[in-house]
C-alpha positions as a LaTeX table, in Angstrom:
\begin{tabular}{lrrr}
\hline
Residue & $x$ (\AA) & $y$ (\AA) & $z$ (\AA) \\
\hline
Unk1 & 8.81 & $-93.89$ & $-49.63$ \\
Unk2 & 8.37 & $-92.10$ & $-46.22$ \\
Unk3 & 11.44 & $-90.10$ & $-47.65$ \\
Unk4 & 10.37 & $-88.46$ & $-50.26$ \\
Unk5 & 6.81 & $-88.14$ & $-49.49$ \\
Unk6 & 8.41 & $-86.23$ & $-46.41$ \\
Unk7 & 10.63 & $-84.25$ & $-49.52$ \\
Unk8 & 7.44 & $-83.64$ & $-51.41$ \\
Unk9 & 5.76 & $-81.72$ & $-48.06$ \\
Unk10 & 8.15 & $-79.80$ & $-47.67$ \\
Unk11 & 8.03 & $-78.19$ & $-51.39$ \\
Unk12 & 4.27 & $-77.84$ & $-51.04$ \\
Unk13 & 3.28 & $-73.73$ & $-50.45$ \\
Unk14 & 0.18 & $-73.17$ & $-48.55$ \\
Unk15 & $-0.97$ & $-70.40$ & $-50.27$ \\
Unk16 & $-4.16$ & $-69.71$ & $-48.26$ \\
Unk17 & $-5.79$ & $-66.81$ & $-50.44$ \\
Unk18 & $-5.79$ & $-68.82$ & $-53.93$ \\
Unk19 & $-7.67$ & $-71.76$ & $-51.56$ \\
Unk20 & $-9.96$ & $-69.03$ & $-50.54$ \\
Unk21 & $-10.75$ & $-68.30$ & $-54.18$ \\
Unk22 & $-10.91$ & $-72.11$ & $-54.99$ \\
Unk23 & $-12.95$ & $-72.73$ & $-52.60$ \\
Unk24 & $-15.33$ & $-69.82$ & $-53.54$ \\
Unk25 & $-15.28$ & $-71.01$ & $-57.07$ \\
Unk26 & $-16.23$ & $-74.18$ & $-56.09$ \\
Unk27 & $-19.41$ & $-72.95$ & $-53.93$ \\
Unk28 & $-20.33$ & $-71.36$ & $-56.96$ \\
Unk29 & $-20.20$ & $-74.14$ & $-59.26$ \\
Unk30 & $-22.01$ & $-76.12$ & $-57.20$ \\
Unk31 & $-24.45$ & $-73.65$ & $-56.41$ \\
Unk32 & $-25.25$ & $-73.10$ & $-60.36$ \\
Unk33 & $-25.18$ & $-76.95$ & $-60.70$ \\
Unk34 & $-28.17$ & $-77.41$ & $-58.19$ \\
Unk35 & $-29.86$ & $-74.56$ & $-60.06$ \\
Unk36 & $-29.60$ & $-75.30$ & $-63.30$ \\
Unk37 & $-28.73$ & $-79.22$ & $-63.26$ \\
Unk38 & $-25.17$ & $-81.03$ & $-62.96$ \\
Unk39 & $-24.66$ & $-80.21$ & $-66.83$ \\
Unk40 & $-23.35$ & $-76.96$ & $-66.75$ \\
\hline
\end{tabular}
């Protein structure tokens, strides 16, 4: 198992501008959920 997690890590990109969106997407989501209620 240590293997091929160890394999899988090293086929992962970090691809740190799409996080940055993510992560803005996210703030925004969660912002509109506290506005408007968790059923958006």
């Amino acid at each position: 198992i240590v293997n091929e997690i160890a394999e899988y890590k090293d086929k992962i990109e970090l691809d740190t501008q799409r996080l940055k969106e993510v992560e803005g997407r996210l703030n925004l989501i969660n912002s509109l959920k506290s506005k408007y209620g968790s059923t958006i």
